[in-house]
C-alpha positions as CSV (number, residue, x, y, z in Angstrom):
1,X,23.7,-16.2,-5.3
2,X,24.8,-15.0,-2.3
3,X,22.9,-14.1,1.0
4,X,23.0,-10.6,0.1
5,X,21.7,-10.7,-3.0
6,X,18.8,-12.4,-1.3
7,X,17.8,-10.5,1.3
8,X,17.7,-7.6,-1.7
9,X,15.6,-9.6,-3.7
10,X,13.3,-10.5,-1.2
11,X,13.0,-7.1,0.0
12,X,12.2,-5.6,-3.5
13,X,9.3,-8.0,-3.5
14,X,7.9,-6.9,-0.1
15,X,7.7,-3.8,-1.3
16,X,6.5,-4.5,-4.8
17,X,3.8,-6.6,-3.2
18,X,2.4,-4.2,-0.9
19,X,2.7,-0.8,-3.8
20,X,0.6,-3.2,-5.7
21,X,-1.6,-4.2,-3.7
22,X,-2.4,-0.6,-2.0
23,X,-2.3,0.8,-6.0
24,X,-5.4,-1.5,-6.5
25,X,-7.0,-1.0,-3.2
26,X,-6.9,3.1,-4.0
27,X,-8.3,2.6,-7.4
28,X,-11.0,0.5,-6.0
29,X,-11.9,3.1,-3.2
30,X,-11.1,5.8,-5.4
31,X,-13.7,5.4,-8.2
32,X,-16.4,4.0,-5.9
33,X,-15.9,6.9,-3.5
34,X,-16.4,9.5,-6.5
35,X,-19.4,8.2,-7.3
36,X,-20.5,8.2,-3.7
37,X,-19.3,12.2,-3.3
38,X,-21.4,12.7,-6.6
39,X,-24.3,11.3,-4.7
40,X,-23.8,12.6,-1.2
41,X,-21.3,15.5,-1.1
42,X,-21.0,15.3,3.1
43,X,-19.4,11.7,2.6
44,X,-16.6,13.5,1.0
45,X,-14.6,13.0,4.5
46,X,-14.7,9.6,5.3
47,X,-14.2,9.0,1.4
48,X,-10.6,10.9,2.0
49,X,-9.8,9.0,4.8
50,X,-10.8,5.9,3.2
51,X,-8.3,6.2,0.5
52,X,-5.3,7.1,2.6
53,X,-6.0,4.3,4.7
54,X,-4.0,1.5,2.1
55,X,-0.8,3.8,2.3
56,X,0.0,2.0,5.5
57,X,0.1,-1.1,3.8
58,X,3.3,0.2,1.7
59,X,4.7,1.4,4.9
60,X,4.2,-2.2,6.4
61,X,5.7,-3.2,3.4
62,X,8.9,-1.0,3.5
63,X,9.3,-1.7,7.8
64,X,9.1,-6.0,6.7
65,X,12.1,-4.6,3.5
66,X,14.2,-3.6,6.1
67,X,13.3,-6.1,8.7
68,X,14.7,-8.4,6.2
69,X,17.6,-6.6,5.2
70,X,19.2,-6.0,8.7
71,X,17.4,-8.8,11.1
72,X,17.4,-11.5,8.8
């Protein structure tokens, strides 16, 4: 195989790793953070921001796909 072909592999994986990793971080929050609005509605906030917070870990993900892509 040829460079290219790994830097394209290597970048799918980035990003395969962190989209899997925030899809089970959001199911974690997301079911413990329902039962915590059941309990105490005014948590309902934080819970929000709580489960936005992993999408950054894709967007990590996507900046290290093209880091490897074009500075690699």
């Amino acid at each position: 195989m040829d460079v290219v072909a790994w830097k394209a592999l290597f970048a799918a994986v980035s990003i395969f790793g962190s989209a899997l990793a925030t899809s089970w971080a959001q199911a974690k929050i997301g079911s413990a953070g329902a039962g915590a609005i059941a309990e105490k509605p005014e948590v309902a906030g934080m819970i929000i921001a709580l489960e936005a917070l992993p999408e950054l870990m894709v967007v990590l993900g996507f900046v290290v796909a093209a880091m490897i892509i074009t500075v690699l």
